[in-house]
C-alpha positions as CSV (number, residue, x, y, z in Angstrom):
1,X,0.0,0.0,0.0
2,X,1.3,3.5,-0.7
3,X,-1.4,6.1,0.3
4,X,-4.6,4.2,1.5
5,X,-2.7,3.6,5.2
6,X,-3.9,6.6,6.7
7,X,-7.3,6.9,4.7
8,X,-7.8,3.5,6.1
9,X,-7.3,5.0,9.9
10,X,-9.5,7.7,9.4
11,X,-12.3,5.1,7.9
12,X,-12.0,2.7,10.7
13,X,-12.3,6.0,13.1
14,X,-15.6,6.7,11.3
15,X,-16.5,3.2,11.8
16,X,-16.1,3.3,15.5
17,X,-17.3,6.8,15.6
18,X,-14.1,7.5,17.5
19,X,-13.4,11.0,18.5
20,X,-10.4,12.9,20.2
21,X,-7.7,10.9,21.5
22,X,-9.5,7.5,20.0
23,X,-9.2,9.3,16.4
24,X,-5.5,10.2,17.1
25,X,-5.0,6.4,17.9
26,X,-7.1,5.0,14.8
27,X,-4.9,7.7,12.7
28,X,-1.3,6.7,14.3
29,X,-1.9,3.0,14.2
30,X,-3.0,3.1,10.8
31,X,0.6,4.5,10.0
32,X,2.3,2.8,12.4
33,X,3.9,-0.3,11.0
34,X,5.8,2.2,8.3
35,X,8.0,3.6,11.5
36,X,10.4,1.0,10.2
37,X,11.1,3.2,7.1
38,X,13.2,5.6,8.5
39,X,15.7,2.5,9.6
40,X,15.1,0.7,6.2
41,X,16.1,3.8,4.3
42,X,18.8,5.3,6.6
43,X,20.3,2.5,8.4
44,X,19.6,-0.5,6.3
45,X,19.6,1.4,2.7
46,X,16.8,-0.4,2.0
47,X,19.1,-3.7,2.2
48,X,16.0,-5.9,3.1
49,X,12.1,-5.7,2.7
50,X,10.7,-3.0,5.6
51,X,8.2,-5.7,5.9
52,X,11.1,-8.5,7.2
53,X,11.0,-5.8,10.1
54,X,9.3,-6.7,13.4
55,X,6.8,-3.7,13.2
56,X,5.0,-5.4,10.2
57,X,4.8,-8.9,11.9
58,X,1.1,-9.4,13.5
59,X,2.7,-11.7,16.1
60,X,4.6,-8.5,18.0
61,X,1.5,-6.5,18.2
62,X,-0.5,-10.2,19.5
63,X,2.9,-9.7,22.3
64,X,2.4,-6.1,22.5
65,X,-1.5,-6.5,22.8
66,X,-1.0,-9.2,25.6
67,X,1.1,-7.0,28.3
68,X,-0.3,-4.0,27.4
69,X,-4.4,-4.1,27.5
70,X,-4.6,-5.6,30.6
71,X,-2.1,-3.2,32.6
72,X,-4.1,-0.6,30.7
73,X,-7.6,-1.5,31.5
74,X,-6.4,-1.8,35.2
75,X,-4.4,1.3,35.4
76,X,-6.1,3.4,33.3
77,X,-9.5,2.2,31.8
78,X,-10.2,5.2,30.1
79,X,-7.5,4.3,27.7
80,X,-8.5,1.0,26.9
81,X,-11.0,2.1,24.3
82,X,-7.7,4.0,22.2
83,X,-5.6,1.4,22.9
84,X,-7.9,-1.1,20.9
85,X,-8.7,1.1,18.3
86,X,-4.9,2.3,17.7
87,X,-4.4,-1.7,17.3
88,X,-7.2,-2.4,15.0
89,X,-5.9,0.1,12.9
90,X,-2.9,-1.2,12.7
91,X,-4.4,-4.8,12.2
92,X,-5.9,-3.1,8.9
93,X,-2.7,-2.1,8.1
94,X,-1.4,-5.5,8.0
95,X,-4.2,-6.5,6.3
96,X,-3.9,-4.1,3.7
97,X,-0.5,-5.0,3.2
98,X,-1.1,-8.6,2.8
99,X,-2.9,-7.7,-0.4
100,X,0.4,-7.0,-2.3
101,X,3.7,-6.2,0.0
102,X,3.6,-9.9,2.0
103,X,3.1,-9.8,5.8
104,X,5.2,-12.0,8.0
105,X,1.7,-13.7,9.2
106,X,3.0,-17.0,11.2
107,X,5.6,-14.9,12.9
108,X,7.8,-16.1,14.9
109,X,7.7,-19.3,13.6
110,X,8.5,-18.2,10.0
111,X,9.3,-15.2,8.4
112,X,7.9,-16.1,5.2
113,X,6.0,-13.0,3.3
114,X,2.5,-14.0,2.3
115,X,0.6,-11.9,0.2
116,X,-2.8,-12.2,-2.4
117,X,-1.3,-11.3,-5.3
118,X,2.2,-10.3,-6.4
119,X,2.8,-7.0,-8.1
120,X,5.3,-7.9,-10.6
121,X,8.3,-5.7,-11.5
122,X,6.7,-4.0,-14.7
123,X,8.0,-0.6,-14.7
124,X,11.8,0.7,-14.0
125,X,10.9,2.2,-10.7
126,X,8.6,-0.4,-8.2
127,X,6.0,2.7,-7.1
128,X,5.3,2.6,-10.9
129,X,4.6,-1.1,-11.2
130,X,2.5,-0.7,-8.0
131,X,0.8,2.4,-9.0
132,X,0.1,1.0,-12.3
133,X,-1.3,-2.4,-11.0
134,X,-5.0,-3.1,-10.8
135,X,-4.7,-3.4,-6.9
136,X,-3.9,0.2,-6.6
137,X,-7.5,0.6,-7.1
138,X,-8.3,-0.8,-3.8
139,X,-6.2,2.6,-2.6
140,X,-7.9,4.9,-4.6
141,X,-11.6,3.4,-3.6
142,X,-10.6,3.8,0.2
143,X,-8.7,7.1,-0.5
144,X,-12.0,8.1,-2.5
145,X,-13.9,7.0,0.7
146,X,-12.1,8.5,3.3
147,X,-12.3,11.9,1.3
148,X,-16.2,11.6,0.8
149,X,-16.3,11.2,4.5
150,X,-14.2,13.6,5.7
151,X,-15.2,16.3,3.5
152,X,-19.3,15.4,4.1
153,X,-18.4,15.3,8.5
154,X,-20.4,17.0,10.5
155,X,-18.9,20.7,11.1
156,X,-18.6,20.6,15.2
């Protein structure tokens, strides 16, 4: 995915008619994951696939899901309803990516990519083959949606 990440947050906000601090969560966790380009591109130089990277395996956010809800619901309950948005956005996220980047799904016990389909090098420049491959329309339909959305909220 290269622009439907965030649209995707802001959908799955609107889903959960999340507001405030759960808005900021379903927008950060829907972008989340990509942290690990700023090491790809300026430690690794891109040497491996951002999504070999822990960030984009499901099985660290089930770990990071495990200690954190419960210490949250007990220590701070009015955070738990954040906390599980900002980590079903980033759920969607993987999910998204699975449809042509390859997500690490049976973590730790392989790191095999698995993805729908497989966006095949076409163009000179890999944006280009993705932008000019029939998933990209999945982006633009939830990029279209977001936009309707946003642009038809109500004006508080």
């Amino acid at each position: 995915m290269l622009i439907a990440h965030l649209p995707s947050g802001y959908l799955l906000a609107r889903a959960t008619r999340a507001k405030g601090l759960a808005m900021g969560a379903a927008l950060m966790g829907a972008v989340a994951p990509d942290i690990d380009m700023i090491w790809f591109h300026f430690i690794d130089h891109g040497a491996i696939h951002h999504h070999k990277y822990w960030v984009h395996a499901p099985g660290f956010w089930a770990i990071v899901a495990i200690l954190t809800l419960p210490l949250i619901r007990a220590f701070r309950p009015a955070y738990l309803r954040p906390a599980l948005i900002f980590l079903a956005a980033i759920t969607v996220h993987l999910i998204l990516d699975s449809l042509g980047g390859g997500i690490m799904w049976l973590w730790p016990f392989s790191t095999q990519l698995y993805e729908l389909v497989t966006v095949p090098a076409t163009q000179s420049h890999w944006v280009w083959s993705f932008v000019l491959h029939w998933t990209f329309l999945a982006e633009l339909v939830i990029t279209g949606a977001a936009a309707v959305l946003f642009l038809r909220r109500p004006k508080d």
